[in-house]
TORTOR-956302 format. One record per residue (C-alpha): x, y, z; residue number from 1. Coordinates in nm, 3 decimals, always signed. Each point is the difference from the previous one (the first is absolute). Layout:
N
<<X Y Z> NUM>
...
//
This chain:
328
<<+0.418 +1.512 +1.990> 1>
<<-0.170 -0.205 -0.272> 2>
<<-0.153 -0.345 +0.064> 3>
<<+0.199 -0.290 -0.192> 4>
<<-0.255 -0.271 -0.076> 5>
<<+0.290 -0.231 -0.199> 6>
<<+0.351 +0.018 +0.024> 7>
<<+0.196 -0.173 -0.257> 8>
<<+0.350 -0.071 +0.006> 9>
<<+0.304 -0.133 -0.280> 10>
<<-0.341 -0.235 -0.102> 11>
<<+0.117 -0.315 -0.257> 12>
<<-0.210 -0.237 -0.221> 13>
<<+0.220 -0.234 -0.223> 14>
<<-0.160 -0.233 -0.204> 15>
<<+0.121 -0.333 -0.072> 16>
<<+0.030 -0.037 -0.361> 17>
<<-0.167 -0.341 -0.109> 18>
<<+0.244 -0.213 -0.262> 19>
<<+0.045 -0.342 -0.082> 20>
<<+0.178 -0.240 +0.195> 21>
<<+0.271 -0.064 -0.235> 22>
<<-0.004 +0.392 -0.039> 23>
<<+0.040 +0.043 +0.368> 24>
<<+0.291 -0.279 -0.007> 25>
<<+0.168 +0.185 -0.256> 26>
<<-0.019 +0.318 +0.085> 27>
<<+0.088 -0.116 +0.371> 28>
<<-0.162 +0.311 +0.162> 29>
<<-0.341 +0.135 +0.007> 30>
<<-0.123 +0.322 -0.149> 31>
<<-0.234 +0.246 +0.197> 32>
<<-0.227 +0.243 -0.152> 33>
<<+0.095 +0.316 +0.242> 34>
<<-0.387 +0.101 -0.005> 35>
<<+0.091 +0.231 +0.339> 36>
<<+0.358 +0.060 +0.050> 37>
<<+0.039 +0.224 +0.354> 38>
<<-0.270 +0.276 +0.008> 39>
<<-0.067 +0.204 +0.315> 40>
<<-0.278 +0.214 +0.045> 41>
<<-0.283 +0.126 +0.223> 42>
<<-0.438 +0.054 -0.005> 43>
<<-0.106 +0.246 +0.258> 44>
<<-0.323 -0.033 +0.133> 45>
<<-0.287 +0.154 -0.206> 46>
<<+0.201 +0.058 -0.280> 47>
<<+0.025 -0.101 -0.423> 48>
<<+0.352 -0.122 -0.037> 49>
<<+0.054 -0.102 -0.409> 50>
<<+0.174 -0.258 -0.104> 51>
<<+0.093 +0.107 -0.373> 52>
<<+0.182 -0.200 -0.280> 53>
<<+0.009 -0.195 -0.326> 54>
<<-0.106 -0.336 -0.014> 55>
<<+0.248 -0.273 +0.154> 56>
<<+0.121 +0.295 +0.272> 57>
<<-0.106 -0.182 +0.259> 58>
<<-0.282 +0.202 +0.129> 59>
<<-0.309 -0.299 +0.023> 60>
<<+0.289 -0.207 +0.185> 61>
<<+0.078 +0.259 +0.273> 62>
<<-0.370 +0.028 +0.034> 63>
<<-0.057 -0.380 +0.051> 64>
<<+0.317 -0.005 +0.231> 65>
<<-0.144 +0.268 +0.235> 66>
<<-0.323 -0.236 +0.059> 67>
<<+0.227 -0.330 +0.002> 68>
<<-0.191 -0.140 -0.295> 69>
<<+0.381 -0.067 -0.099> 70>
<<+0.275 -0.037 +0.208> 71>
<<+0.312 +0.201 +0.014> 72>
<<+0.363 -0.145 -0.081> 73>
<<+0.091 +0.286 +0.242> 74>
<<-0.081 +0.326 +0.173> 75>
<<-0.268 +0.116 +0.249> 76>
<<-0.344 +0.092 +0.029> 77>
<<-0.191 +0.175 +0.261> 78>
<<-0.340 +0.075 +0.052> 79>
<<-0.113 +0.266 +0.249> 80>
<<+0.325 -0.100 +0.201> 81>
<<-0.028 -0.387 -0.093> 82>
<<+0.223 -0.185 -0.138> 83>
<<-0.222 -0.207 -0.227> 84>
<<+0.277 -0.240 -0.122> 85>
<<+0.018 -0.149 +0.322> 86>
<<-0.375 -0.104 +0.025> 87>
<<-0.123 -0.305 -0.009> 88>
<<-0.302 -0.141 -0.257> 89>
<<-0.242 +0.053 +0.253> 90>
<<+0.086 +0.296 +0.182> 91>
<<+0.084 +0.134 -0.387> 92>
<<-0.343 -0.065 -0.124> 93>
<<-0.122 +0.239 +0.279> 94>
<<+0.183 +0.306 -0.119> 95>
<<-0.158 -0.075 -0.321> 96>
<<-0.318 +0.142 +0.107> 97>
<<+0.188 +0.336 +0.045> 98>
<<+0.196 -0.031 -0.384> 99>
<<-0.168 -0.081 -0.329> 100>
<<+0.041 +0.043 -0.348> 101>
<<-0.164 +0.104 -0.311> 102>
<<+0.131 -0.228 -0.282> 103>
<<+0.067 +0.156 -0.298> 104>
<<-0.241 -0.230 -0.243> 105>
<<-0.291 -0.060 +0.147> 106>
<<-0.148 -0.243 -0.145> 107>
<<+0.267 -0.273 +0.036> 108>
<<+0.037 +0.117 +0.369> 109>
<<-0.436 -0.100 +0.076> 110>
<<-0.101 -0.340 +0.024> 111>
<<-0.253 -0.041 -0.340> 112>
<<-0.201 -0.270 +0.179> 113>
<<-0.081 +0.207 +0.336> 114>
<<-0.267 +0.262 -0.031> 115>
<<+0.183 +0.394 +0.050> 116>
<<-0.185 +0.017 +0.358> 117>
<<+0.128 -0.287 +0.094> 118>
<<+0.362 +0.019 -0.162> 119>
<<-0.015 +0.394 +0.220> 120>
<<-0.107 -0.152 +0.321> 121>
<<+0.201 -0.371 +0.005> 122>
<<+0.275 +0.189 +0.188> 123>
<<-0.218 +0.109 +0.256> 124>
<<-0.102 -0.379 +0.063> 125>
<<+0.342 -0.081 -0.026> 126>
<<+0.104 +0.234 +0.307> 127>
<<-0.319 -0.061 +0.202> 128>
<<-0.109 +0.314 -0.009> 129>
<<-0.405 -0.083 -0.168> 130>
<<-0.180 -0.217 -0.170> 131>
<<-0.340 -0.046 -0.167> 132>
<<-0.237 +0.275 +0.041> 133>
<<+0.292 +0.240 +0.168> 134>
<<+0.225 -0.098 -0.259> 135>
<<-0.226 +0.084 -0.272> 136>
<<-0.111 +0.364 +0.186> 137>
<<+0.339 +0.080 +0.003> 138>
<<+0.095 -0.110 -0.341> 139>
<<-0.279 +0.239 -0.167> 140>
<<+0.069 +0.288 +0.205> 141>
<<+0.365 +0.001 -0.140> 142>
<<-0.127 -0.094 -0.305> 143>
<<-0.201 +0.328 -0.014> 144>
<<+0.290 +0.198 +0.074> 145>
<<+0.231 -0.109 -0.248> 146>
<<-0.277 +0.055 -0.251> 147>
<<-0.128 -0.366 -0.050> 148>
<<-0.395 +0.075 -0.094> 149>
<<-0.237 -0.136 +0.080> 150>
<<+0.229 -0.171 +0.202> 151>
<<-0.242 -0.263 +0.092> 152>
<<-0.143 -0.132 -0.349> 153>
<<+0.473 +0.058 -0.109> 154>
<<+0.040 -0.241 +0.329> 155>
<<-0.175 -0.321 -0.173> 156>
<<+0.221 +0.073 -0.304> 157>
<<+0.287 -0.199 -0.095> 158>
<<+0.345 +0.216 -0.128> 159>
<<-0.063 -0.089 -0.395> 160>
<<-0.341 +0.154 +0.070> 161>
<<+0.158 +0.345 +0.131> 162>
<<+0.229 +0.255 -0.239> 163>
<<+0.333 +0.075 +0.030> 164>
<<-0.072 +0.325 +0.209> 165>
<<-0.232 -0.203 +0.212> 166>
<<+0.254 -0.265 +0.033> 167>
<<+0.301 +0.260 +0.134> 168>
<<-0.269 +0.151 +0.249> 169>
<<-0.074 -0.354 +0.133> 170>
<<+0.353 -0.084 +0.094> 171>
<<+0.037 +0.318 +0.126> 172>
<<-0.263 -0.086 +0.259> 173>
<<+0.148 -0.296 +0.039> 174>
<<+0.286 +0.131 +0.150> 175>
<<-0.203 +0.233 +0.180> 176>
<<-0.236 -0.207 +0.195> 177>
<<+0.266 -0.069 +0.268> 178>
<<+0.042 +0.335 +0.058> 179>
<<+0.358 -0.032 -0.026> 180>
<<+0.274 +0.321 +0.082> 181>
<<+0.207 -0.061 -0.326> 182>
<<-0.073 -0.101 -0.346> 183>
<<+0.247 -0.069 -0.311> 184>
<<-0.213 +0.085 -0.305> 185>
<<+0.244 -0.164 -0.273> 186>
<<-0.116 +0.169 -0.336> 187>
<<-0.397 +0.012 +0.102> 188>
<<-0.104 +0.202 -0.260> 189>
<<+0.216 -0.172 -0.325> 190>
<<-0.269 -0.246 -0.079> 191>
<<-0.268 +0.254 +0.038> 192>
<<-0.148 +0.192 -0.320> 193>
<<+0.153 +0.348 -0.030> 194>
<<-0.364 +0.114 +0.085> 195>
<<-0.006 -0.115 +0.322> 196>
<<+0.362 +0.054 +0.143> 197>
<<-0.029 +0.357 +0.101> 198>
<<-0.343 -0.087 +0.198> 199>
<<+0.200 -0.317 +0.133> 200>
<<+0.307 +0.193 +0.089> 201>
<<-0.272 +0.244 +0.177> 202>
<<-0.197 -0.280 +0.175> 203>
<<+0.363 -0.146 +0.108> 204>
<<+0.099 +0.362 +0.187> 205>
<<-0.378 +0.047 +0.189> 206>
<<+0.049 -0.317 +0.155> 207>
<<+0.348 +0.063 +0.107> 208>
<<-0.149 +0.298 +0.214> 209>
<<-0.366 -0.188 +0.074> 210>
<<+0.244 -0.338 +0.110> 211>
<<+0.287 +0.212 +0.096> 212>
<<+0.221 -0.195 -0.205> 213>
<<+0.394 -0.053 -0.056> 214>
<<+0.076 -0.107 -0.417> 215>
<<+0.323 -0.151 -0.141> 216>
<<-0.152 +0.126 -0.341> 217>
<<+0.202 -0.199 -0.277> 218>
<<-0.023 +0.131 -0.384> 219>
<<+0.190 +0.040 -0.363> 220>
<<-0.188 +0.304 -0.022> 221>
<<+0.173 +0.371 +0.158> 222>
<<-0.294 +0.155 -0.197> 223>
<<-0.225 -0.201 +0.252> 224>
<<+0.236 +0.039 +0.322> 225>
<<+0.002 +0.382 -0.051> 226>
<<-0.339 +0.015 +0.128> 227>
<<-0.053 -0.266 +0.302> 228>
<<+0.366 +0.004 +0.155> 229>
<<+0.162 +0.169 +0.308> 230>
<<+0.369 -0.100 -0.025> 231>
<<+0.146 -0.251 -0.321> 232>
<<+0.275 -0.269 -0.035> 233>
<<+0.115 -0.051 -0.322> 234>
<<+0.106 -0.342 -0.094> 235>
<<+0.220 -0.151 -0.292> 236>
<<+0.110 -0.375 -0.022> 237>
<<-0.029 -0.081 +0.372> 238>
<<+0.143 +0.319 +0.167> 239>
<<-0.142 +0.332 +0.094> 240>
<<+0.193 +0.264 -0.217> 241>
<<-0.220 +0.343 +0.156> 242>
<<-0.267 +0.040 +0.279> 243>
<<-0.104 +0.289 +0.130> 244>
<<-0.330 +0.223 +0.052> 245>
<<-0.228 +0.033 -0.336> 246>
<<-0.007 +0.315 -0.067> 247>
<<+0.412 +0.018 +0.057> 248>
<<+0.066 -0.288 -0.221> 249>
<<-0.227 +0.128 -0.280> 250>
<<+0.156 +0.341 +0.016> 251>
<<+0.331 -0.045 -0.005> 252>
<<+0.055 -0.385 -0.071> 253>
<<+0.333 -0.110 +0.069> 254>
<<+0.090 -0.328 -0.135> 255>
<<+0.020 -0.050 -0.378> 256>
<<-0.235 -0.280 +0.017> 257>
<<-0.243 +0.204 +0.180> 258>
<<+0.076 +0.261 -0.311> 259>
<<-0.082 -0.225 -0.247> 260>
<<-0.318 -0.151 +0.124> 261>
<<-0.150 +0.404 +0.066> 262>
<<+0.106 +0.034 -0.330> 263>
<<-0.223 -0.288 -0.105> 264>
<<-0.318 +0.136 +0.146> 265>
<<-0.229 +0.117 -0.274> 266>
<<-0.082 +0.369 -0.054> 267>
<<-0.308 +0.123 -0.133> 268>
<<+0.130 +0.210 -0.260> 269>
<<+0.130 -0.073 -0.299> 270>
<<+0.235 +0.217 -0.069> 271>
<<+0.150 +0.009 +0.306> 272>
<<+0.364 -0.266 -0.049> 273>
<<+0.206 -0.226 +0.248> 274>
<<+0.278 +0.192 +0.140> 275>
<<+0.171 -0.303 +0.121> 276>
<<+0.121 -0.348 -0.200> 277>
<<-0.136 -0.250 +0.160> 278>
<<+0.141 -0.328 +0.088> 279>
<<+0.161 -0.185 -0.313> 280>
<<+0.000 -0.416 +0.012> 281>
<<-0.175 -0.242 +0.239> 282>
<<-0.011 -0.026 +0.431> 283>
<<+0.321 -0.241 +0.017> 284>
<<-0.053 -0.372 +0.060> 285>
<<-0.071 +0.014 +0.431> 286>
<<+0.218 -0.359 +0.053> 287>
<<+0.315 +0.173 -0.113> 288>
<<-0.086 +0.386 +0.051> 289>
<<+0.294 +0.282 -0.114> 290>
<<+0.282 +0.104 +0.266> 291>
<<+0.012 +0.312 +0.135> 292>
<<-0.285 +0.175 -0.077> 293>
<<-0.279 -0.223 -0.138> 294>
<<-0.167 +0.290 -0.242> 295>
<<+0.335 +0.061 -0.178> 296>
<<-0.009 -0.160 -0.289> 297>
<<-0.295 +0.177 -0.060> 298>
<<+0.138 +0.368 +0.179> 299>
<<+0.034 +0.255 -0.271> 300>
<<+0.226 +0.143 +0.258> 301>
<<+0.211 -0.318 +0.111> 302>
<<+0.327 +0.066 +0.040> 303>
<<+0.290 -0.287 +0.141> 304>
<<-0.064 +0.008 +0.320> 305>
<<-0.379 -0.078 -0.014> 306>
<<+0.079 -0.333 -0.142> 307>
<<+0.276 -0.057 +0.252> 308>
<<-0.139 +0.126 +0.376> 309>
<<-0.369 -0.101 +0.125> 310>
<<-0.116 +0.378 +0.072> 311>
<<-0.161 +0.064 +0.355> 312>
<<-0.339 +0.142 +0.098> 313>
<<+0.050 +0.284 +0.118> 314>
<<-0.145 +0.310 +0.124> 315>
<<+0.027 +0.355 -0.200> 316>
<<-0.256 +0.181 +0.165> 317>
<<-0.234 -0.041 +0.216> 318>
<<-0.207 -0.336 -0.027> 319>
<<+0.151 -0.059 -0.365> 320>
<<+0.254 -0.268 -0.044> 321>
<<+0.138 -0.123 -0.319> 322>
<<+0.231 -0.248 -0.123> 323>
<<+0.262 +0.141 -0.268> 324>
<<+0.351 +0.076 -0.007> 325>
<<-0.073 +0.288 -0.190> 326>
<<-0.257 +0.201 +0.207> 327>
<<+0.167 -0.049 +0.357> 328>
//
């Protein structure tokens, strides 16, 4: 029986949309953008479980929920049997050292006026765990690892001093230094040169195995998931719409959403042509999403009832679920 790490269940973010007073007094009611809007899902242990969508799906949010960097409107979370929710700061800050994250630019995410060893190691001062000469042992040794060299001359440096590749690998040891049992990596290789990602994406999966490592591993990019994931959810406009194992999903994808966005992968041959439309028009405004079926304004396939019933996710076979009227 497989391991669950996190167990996440009908999971809600609305955000408050900011207006004017005399908007607010008008209006007489206040508008939420439905970031998250009931998503249930689980990580096993040791596993890549993808978190796929367009932008403003929600994925970054669910990410940030799972580590409480933002609180939920509703739902639950559980950790290796915890329920996390219920934590207080304290005792909350001391599961941290077990979750981290890899933020998806990474310069904005390190501090530009602490040196990289430093900015690496201030957790482990934080949780008491070293400091001074032991902090700084441990901070090149994992800077060696993720490919920081010469990790001690790259220690005295300051992040504008470092490249963009250098920069990812940093706050991927960052989030490493804890030695923690899951990581969400939200886009970590879309600021990176397209030079780099495949060695980062390659780095990212020998330290899963070295660290024995759990990821939430959040991207825009299937082309990218295809090669690093286990199982994938598929998110559109704050709902999961098809999850299932990789290789399932890719094969015989089920949603129309999920269609369109295989559709949109590049191929490296010219000649060869799209055999699907893709999506026409814009993700709809999240304050006031679509009845029914969020994606069916867009659906080349919508027919009345998508727009009238919220479809299910269900199960078809085996480990594959789907939401859509039309493929249950």
């Amino acid at each position: 029986m497989p391991d669950t790490l996190v167990e996440v269940r009908d999971l809600k973010k609305w955000f408050p949309v900011q207006t004017g007073f005399v908007e607010t007094l008008l209006a007489r009611r206040l508008d939420y953008v439905r970031a998250v809007d009931g998503i249930s899902f689980d990580i096993l242990r040791g596993e890549v479980f993808g978190l796929a969508g367009e932008s403003g799906s929600g994925k970054t949010t669910t990410g940030r929920l799972i580590l409480r960097l933002v609180e939920p409107t509703e739902g639950e979370i559980r950790f290796d049997g915890q329920d996390i929710l219920s934590l207080g700061d304290e005792e909350m800050r001391k599961l941290r050292r077990r979750m981290q994250i890899i933020f998806q630019d990474p310069y904005a995410s390190l501090n530009p006026r602490m040196k990289i060893g430093e900015g690496i190691g201030h957790a482990l001062e934080i949780h008491g765990i070293a400091h001074g000469a032991a902090k700084r042992e441990m901070v090149i040794n994992l800077m060696e690892k993720v490919g920081l060299t010469p990790a001690a001359t790259l220690y005295e440096k300051y992040p504008h001093q470092l490249s963009g590749g250098q920069r990812q690998r940093a706050v991927i040891a960052r989030a490493l230094i804890l030695t923690p049992e899951l990581v969400v990596a939200d886009e970590p290789i879309a600021m990176a040169d397209v030079s780099v990602r495949a060695l980062l994406l390659e780095l990212m999966m020998r330290l899963k195995e070295e660290f024995d490592l759990t990821y939430l591993f959040i991207t825009h990019d299937l082309a990218t998931a295809k090669y690093v994931c286990d199982r994938i959810a598929i998110m559109y406009l704050g709902v999961i719409v098809e999850m299932g194992p990789l290789r399932e999903v890719y094969a015989h994808p089920l949603h129309p959403y999920t269609e369109a966005l295989l559709a949109a992968v590049p191929v490296p041959d010219p000649r060869a042509r799209r055999k699907r439309a893709l999506p026409r028009g814009e993700i709809p405004n999240p304050i006031n999403p679509p009845p029914g079926c969020r994606f069916h304004p867009r659906c080349p396939y919508a027919e009345r009832i998508c727009s009238e019933e919220v479809p299910q996710l269900v199960e078809v076979v085996s480990g594959h679920m789907v939401a859509c009227h039309l493929r249950v």
